[in-house]
Legacy VTK file of the C-alpha trace (Angstrom):
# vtk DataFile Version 3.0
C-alpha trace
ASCII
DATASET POLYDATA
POINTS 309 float
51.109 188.623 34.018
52.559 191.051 36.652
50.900 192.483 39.609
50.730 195.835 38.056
49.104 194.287 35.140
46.648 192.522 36.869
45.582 195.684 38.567
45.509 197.640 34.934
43.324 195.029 33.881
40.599 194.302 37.089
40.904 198.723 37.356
39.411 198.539 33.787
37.076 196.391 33.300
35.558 197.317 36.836
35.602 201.406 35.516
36.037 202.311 39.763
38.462 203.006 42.392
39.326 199.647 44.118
41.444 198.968 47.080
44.215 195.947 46.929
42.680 193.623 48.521
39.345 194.295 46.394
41.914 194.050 43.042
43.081 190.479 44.546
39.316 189.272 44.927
37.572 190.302 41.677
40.836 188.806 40.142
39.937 185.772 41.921
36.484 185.745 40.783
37.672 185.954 37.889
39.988 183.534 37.509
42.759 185.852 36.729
45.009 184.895 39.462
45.864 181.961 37.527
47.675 184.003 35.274
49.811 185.422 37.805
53.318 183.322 38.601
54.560 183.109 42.127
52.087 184.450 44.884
53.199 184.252 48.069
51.083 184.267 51.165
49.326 188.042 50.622
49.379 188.940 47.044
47.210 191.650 47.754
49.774 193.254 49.800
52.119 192.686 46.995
49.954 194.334 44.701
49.494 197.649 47.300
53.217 197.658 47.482
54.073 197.963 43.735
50.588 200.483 43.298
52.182 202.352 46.434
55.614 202.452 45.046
54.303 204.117 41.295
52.503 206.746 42.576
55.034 207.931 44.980
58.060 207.600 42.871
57.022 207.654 39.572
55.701 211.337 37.954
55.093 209.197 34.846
52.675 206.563 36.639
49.488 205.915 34.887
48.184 205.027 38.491
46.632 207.632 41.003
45.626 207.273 44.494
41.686 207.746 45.410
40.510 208.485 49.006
41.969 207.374 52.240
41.222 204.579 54.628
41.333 202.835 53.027
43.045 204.227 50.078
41.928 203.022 46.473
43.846 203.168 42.922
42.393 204.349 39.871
44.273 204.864 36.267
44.700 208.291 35.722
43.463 207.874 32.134
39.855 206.586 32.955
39.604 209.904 35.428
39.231 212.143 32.151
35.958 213.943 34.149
38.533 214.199 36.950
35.679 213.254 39.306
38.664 211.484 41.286
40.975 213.094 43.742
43.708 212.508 46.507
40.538 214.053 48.793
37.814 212.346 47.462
35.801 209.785 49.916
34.627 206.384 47.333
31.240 204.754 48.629
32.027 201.256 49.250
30.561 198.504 46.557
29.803 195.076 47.266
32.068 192.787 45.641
31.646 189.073 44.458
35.204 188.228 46.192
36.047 184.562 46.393
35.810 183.598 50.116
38.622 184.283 52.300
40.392 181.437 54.623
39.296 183.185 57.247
35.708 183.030 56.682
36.319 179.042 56.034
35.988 178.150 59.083
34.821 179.673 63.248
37.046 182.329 65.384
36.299 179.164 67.927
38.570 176.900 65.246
41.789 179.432 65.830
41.465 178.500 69.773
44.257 175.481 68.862
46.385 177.968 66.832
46.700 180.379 69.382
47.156 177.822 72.561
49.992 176.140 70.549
51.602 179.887 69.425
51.561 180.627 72.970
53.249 178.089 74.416
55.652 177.716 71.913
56.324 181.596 71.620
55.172 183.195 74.848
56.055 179.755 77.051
52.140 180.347 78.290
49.644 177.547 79.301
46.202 178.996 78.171
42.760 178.505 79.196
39.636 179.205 76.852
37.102 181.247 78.496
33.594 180.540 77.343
31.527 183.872 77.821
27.750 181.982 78.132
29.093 180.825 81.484
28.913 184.561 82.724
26.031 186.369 83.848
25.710 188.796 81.506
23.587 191.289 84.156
26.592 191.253 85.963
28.907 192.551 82.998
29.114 195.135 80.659
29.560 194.888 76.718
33.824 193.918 76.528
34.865 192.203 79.674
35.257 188.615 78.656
38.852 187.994 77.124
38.948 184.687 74.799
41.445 183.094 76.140
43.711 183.657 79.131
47.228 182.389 79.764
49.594 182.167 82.195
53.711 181.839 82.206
55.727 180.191 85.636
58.659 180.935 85.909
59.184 176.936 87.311
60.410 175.647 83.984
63.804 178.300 83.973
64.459 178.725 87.984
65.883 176.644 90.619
63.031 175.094 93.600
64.854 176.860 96.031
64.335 180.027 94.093
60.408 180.068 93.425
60.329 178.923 96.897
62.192 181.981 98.370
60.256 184.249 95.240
57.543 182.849 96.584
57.857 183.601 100.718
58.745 187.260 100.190
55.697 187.934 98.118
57.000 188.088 94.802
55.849 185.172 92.542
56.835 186.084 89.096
54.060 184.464 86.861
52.854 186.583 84.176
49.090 186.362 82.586
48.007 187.570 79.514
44.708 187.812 77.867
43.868 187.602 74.497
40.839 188.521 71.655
40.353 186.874 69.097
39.047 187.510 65.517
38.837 185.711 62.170
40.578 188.669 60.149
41.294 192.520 61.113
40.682 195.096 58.669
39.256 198.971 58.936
35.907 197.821 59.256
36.256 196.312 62.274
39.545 197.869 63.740
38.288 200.055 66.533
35.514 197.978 68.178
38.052 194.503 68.066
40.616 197.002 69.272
38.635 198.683 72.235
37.264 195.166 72.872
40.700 194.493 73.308
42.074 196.823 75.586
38.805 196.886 77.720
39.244 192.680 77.944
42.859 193.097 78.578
43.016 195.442 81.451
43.691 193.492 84.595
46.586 191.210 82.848
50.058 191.568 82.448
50.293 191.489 78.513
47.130 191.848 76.574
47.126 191.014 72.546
44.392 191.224 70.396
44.707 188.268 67.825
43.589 187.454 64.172
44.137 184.996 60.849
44.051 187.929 58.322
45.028 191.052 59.003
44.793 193.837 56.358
48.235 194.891 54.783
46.729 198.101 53.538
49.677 200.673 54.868
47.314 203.074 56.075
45.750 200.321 58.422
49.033 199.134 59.206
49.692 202.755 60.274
46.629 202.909 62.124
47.307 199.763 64.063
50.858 200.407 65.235
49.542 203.699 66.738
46.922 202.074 68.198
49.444 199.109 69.426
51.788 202.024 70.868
49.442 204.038 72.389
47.533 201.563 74.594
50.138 198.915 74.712
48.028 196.102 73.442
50.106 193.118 71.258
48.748 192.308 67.803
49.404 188.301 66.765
48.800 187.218 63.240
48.375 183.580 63.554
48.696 181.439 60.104
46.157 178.574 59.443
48.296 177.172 57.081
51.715 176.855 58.587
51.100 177.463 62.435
54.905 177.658 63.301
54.320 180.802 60.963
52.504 182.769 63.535
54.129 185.548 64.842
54.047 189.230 67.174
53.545 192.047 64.564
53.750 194.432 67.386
54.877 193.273 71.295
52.281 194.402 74.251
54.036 196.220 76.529
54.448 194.502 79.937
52.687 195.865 83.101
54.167 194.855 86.540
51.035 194.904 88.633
47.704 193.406 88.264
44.216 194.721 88.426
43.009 192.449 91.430
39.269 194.698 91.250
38.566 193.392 87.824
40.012 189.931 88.204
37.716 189.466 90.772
34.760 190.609 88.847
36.013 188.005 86.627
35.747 185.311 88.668
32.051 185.195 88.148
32.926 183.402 84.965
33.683 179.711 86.075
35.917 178.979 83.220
38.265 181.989 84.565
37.727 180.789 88.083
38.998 177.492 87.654
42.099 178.809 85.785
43.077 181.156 88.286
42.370 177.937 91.378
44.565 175.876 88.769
47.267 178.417 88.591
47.223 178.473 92.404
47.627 174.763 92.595
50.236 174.728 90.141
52.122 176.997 91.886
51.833 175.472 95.188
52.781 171.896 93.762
55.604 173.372 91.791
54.360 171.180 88.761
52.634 172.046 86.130
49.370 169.568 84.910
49.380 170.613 80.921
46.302 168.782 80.996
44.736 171.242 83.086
44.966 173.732 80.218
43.741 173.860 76.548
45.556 171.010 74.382
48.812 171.613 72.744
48.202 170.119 69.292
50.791 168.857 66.813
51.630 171.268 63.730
50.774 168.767 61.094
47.211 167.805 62.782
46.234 171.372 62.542
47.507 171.808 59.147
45.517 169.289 57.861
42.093 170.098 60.239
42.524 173.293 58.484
43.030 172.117 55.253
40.198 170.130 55.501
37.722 173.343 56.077
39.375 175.463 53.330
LINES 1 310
309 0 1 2 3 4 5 6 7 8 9 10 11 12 13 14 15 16 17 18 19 20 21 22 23 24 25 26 27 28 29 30 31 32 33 34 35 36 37 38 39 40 41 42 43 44 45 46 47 48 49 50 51 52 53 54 55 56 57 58 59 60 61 62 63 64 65 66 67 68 69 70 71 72 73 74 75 76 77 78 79 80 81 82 83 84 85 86 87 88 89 90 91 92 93 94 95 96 97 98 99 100 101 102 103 104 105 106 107 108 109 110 111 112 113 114 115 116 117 118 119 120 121 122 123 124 125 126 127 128 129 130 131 132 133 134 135 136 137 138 139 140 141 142 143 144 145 146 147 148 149 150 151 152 153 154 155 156 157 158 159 160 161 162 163 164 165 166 167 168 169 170 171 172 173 174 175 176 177 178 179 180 181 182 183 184 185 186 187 188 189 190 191 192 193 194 195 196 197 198 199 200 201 202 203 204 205 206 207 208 209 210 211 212 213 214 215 216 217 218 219 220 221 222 223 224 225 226 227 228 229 230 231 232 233 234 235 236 237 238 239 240 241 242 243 244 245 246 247 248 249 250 251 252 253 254 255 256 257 258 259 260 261 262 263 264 265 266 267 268 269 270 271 272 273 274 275 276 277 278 279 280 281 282 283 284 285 286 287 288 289 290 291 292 293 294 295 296 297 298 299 300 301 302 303 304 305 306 307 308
């Protein structure tokens, strides 16, 4: 069975608009996704592609499109009361969707993922901040990033060059910040977003991180503007193959700090002791990994993973 047939058949037997991803589930629940051959990591986004693809290029396609974000797919033959439009909002149903990886397991589980993406991709040493060691009367909603990390420059420059960098007032560490969610789809785009860039303001590079991230290409859309506009990185991090993780869109790089907030800050004591560590580290001209979260091994965190799918 193709994608496009699996769709035809889920579309009919369900008698509603459905989006993709909600095509990929009920086929799921259904056991229908047996029946499909290869499926690569998203099918879903497989499926959107070839729905996508027919109604744009195809005057002959027996698909429409229904509504917009998200935007659902409907068989033009099954519309015969033409109750469905380009226009036309669809009330969302509850589905009976087979449980997604990343509702296996905790956003507190992805904490290894992104400490070993980091230092593998961004050459950063990260810190997990735990947000019940902040007093919450002295902070507003989005303040508390989820992890922090930090990059020295030690590893790729001469002693005699961070020491001189480091005399004349120009140390060039970088620190990022990062929030982190399970998956990252329109229903919970703009408040992970804004928690994002509110969390993110007094680094260098902020990224707002996730397992699953919706291949819908209207949320796609949405998120690269969002990326753009307020210069906030988006990671997808893979589970299943963590050398898979990778920078859908860079943050953009801001040269000076926001000393005001990283003091506020400091009145968490997991953030306090990072910054003190980053001071020592810098002053000893030697890093102590074991000052930071652990650097796990690929295969361990395949199979800790595997274990809770």
């Amino acid at each position: 069975m193709t994608f496009l047939e699996l769709a035809e058949k889920v579309v009919r037997e369900e008698k509603r608009p459905l989006t993709p991803e909600e095509i990929w589930q009920i086929a799921c629940a259904k056991k229908y996704d047996a029946a499909v051959g290869s499926q690569g990591k998203t099918p879903w986004s497989s499926i959107g592609a070839q729905l996508y693809v027919s109604v744009k290029t195809d005057p002959k396609s027996q698909w429409m499109r229904v509504g917009k974000r998200p935007s659902r797919f409907y068989l033009k033959e099954l519309n015969t009361a033409g109750q469905y439009s380009a226009t036309t909002p669809v009330t969302v149903e509850p589905v009976s969707p087979v449980t997604s990886v990343a509702e296996r397991y905790l956003e507190k589980d992805l904490h290894c993922l992104l400490a070993y993406f980091a230092f593998h991709n961004l050459r950063a040493y990260c810190k997990t901040i735990i947000h019940s060691k902040s007093r919450k009367d002295e902070f507003g909603e989005w303040v508390h990033p989820d992890m922090v990390g930090v990059y020295y420059p030690l590893d790729d420059w001469e002693d005699v060059v961070v020491e001189l960098n480091r005399v004349i007032g120009s140390v060039s560490v970088r620190l990022f910040s990062f929030e982190l969610k399970r998956d990252l789809n329109f229903s919970n785009l703009r408040e992970a977003f804004f928690q994002s860039v509110s969390n993110s303001s007094w680094a260098n590079e902020g990224y707002i991180v996730a397992a699953e991230i919706s291949q819908d290409e209207e949320f796609q859309d949405e998120l690269q503007r969002l990326s753009t506009s307020f210069g906030i990185g988006v990671v997808q991090l893979s589970p299943n193959d963590p050398d898979s993780s990778k920078i859908i869109y860079p943050a953009k790089h801001k040269e000076y700090l926001d000393w005001e907030t990283i003091n506020k800050l400091t009145l968490n004591t997991d953030f306090s002791e990072f910054l003190d560590r980053v001071k020592k580290d810098l002053t000893g001209k030697e890093i102590r990994m074991e000052r930071y979260d652990k650097i796990m091994e690929a295969d361990a965190m395949k199979k800790n993973f595997a274990r809770e799918i």
